[in-house]
C-alpha positions in Angstrom: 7.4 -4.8 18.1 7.7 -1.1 19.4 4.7 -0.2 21.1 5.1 3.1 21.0 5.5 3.4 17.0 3.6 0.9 14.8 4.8 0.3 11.8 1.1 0.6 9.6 1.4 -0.7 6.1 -0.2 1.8 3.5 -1.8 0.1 0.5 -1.5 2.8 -2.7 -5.1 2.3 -4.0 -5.9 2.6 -7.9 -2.9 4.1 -9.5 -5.0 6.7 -11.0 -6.9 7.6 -8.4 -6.8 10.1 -5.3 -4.7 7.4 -3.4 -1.6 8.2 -3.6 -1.9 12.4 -3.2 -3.3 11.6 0.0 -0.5 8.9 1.0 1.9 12.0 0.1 0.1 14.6 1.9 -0.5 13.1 5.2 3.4 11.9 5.6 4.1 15.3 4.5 3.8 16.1 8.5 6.6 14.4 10.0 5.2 14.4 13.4 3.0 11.9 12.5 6.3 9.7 12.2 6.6 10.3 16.2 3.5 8.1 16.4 4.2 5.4 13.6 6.3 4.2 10.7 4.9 4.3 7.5 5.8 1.5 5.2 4.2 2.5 1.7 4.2 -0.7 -0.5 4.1 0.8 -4.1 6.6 2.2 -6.5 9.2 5.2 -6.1 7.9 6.0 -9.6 4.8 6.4 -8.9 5.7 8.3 -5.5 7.6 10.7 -7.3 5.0 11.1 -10.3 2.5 12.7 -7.8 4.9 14.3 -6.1 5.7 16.5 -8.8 1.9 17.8 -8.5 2.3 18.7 -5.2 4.8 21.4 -5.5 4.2 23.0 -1.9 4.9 19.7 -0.3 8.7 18.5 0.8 8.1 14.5 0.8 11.2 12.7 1.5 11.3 8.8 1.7 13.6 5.9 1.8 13.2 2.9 -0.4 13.7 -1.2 0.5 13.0 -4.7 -0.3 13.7 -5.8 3.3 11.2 -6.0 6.2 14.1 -5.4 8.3 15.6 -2.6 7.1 12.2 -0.4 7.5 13.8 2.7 9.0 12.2 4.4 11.9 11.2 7.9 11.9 11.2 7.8 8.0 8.6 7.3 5.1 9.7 3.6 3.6 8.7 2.5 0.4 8.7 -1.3 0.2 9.1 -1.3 -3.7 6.3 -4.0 -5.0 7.6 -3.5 -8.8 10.2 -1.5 -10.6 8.9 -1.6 -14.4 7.3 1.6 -16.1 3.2 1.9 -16.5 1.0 4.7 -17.3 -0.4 6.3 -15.2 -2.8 8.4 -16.2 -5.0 10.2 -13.3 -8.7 10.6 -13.4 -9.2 7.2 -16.2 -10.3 4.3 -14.8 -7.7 1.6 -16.6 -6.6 -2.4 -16.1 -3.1 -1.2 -15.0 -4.6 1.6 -12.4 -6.9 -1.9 -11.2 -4.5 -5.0 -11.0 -1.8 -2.4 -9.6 -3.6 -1.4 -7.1 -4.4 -5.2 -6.3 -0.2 -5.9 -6.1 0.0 -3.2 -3.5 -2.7 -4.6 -1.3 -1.7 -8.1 -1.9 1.9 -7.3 -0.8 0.5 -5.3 2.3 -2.3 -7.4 3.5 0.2 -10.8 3.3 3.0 -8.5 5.2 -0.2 -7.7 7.7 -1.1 -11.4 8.2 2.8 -12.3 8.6 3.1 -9.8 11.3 5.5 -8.0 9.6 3.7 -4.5 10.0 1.2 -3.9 13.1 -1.6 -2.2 11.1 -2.9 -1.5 7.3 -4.4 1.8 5.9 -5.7 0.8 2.5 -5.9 3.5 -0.3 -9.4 3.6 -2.0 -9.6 0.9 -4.6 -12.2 0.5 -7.5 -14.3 -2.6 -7.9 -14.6 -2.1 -12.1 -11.1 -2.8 -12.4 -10.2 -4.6 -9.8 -13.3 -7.5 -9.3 -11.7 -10.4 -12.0 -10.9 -14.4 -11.8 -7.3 -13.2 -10.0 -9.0 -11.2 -7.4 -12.8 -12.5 -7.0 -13.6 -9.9 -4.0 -16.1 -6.8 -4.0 -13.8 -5.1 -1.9 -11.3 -4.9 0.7 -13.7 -6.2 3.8 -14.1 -9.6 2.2 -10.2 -10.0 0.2 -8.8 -9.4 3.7 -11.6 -12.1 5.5 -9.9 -14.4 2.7 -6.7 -13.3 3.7 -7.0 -14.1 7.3 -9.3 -17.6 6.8 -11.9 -15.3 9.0 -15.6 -16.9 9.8 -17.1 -13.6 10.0 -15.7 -9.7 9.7 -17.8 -6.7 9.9 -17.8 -3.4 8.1 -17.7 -0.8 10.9 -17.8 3.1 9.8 -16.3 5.0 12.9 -15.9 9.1 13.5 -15.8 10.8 16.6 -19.0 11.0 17.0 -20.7 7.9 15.2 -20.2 4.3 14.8 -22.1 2.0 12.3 -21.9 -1.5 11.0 -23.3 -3.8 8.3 -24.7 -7.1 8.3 -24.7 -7.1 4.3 -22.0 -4.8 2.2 -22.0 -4.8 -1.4 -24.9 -6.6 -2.6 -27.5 -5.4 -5.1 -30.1 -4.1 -3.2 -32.3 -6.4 -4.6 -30.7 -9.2 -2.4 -30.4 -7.7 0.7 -33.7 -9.3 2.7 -32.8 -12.8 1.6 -29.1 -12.3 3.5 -30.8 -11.0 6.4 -30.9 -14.1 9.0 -31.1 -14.4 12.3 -27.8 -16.1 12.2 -25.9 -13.1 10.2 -27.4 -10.4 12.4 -26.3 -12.5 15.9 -22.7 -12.9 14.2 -22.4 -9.0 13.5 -23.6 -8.7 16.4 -21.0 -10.8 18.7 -17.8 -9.0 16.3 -19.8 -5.5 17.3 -19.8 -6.0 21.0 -16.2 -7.8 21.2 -14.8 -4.8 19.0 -16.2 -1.9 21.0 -14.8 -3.7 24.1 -11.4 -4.4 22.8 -10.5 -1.8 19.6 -12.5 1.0 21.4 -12.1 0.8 25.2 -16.0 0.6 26.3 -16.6 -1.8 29.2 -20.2 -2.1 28.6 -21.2 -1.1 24.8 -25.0 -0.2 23.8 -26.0 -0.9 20.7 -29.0 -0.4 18.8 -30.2 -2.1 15.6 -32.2 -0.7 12.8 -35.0 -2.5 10.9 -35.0 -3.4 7.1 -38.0 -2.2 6.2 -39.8 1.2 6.3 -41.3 2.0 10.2 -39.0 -1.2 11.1 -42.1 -3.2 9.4 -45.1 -1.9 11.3 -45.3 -4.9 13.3 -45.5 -7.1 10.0 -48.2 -4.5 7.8 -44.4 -3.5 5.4 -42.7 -6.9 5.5 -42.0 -10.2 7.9 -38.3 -9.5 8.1 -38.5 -7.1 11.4 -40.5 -9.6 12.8 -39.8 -12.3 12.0 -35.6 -12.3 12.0 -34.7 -9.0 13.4 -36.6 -9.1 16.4 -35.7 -12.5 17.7 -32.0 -11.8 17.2 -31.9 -9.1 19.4 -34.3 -11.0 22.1 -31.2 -13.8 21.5 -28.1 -11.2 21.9 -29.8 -9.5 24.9 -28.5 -12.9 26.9 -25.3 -11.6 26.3 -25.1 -7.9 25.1 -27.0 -4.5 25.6 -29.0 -4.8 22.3 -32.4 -2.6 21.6 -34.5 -2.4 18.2 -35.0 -2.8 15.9 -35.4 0.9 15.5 -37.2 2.8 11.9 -33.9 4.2 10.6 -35.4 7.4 9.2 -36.9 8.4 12.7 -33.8 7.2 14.7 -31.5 9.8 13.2 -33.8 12.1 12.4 -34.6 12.4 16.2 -30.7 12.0 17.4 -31.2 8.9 18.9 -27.9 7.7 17.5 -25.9 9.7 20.6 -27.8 7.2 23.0 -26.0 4.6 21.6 -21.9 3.6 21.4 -22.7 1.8 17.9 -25.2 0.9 15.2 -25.8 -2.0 13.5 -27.7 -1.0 9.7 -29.1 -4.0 7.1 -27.4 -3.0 4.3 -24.8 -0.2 3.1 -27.0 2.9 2.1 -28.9 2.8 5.4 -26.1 3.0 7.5 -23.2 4.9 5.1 -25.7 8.0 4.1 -26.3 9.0 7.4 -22.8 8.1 8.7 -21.4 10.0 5.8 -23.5 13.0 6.8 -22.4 13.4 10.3 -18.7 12.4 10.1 -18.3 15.2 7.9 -15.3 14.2 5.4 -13.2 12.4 8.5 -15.0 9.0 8.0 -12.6 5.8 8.6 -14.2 2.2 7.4 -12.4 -0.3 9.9 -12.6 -4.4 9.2 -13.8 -5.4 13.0 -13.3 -9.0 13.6 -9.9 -9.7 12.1 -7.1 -10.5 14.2 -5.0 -7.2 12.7 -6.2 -3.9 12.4 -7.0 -2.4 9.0 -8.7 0.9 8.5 -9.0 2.9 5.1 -11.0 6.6 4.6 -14.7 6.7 4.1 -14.5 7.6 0.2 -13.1 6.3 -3.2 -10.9 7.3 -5.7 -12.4 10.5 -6.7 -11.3 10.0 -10.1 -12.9 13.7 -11.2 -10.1 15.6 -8.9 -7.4 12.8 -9.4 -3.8 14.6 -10.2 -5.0 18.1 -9.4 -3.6 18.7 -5.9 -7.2 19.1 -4.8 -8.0 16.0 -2.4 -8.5 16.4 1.0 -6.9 14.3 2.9 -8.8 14.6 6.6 -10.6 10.9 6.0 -7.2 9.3 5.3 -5.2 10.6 8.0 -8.3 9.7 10.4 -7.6 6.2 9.2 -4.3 6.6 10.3 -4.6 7.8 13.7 -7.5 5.2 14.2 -5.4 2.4 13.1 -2.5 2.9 15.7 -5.5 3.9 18.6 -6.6 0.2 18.2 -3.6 -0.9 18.0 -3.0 0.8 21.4 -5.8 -0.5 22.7 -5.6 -4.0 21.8 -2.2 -4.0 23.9 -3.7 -2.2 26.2 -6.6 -4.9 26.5 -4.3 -8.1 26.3 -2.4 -6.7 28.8 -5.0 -6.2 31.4 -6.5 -9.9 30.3 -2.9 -11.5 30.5 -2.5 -9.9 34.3 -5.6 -9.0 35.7 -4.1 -8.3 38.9 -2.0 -5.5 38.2 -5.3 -3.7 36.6 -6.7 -4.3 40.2 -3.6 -3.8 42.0 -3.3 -0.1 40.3 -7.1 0.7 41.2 -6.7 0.3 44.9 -3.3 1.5 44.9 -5.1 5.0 43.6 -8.4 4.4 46.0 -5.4 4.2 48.8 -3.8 7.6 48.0 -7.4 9.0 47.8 -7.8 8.4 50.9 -5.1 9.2 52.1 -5.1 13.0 50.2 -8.8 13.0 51.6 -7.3 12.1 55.4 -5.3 15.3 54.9 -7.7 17.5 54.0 -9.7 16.7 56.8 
């Protein structure tokens, strides 16, 4: 594998969708191919249909069948079928659906046989995707499948925010019954382990939020807080740097969230609205917990601007420089664990030409 450029799969998304405009537009900038090689798995034809609504753009690419033959310092298209569909952007359709589902098959299996170092996924929707073929509410769980996973976690990260879930895409109506000590202590453990290895920090903080409103008020608005919430974190704080639970409205409202390297929300509205709010359109969801690296932007398929040369493509290519940073990292990390000397070794080399510069200043 070269180290230096990843090859990241790129999973289309729904056919009809905003997917593959942004795909087009981010690859568009060929420096980006100093950094990685894209391996699109989709369809020349539907390459070149968006293409053509993207006048302004010069997209060139080179087409195979053959993981070996992925050409560096090129777009690649590994061509997952060859037949003619509609595609009709902005309708939500059984062909935009289970296509989109052979595009992230095809790239998740090349992701879990090591054949590309990293996966962006293009924004999927769960109408036309959920059936008895693909039983999955998303891509966090499908790729847990993928992967025989215990436990993933769906981490939103910007520059300046980081959040987690212990539930995803449940009605909200069955959030408190998923809510166990258990669940929040394994988020947990994936949260710590991620921030240490995928993000660099030695020593992560993390703070959790409460279910309820006023994280309960000590019992007077629910048991959860007190009852599960609180004795998880007085669990993790054996091994982590863990505080909460915190009353979400208060916690961001006051800014507490820059205290912190990550937060762990209950469910997906309480940690996604105010993580959408201050990433500002450049959003990346990452799947902590797998042993690749997957990351796709914060939105969906924007049906309502699909085939209009109008999507903004800032939350995709945020994906992509997030996925080959942890991929950078990881090496980075398994290096230092697999030779812990030479980490060492380079840290009192540098305190010995401190000294030494300090010696001749003096």
């Amino acid at each position: 594998m070269n180290q230096q450029r990843p090859v990241i799969g790129i999973s289309v998304g729904d056919l009809n969708g905003i997917g593959t405009e942004l795909i087009i537009k981010t690859f568009a900038d060929h420096r980006l191919l100093e950094l990685c090689t894209p391996l699109i798995f989709s369809s020349p034809k539907l390459i070149n249909f968006y293409r053509k609504s993207i006048p302004e753009i010069n997209f060139n690419y080179q087409t195979t069948r053959d993981f070996s033959r992925v050409a560096p310092k090129q777009v690649n298209i590994y061509t997952c079928w060859e037949e003619e569909i509609a595609i009709l952007p902005g309708q939500l359709t059984e062909i935009g659906g289970s296509y989109a589902i052979k595009s992230l098959v095809a790239a998740a299996e090349a992701l879990r046989d090591k054949k590309v170092q990293g996966l962006v996924t293009g924004p999927i929707h769960k109408k036309n995707t959920h059936s008895s073929s693909f039983n999955f509410t998303g891509h966090t769980p499908y790729l847990k499948h993928v992967f025989g996973s215990n436990d993933v976690l769906m981490l939103m990260t910007s520059e300046n925010l980081r959040v987690g879930l212990v539930t995803e895409h449940v009605p909200l109506r069955d959030v408190a019954q998923l809510i166990t000590r258990e669940a929040i202590q394994s988020k947990l453990n994936i949260l710590r382990d991620s921030l240490i290895r995928d993000f660099g920090i030695d020593k992560p903080k993390i703070a959790v939020l409460g279910l309820n409103p006023h994280a309960g008020d000590e019992g007077l608005i629910g048991k959860e807080d007190e009852e599960i919430i609180k004795p998880a974190i007085k669990d993790a704080k054996h091994s982590m740097l863990v505080f909460g639970p915190f009353s979400a409205d208060a916690f961001f409202a006051r800014g507490q969230q820059s205290r912190f390297d990550a937060v762990l929300a209950m469910y997906h509205d309480q940690g996604l609205i105010p993580f959408k709010s201050f990433a500002i359109g450049e959003g990346v969801n990452y799947t902590a917990g797998l042993p690749a690296v997957r990351t796709s932007p914060d939105h969906g398929t924007a049906f309502d601007i699909a085939g209009k040369n109008k999507a903004d493509a800032s939350s995709f290519l945020a994906a992509v420089y997030s996925c080959i940073d942890i991929i950078r990292n990881r090496q980075e990390f398994d290096e230092n664990r697999r030779n812990p000397l030479k980490k060492v070794g380079s840290a009192a080399l540098a305190n010995v030409e401190d000294e030494k510069i300090e010696g001749n200043l003096g």
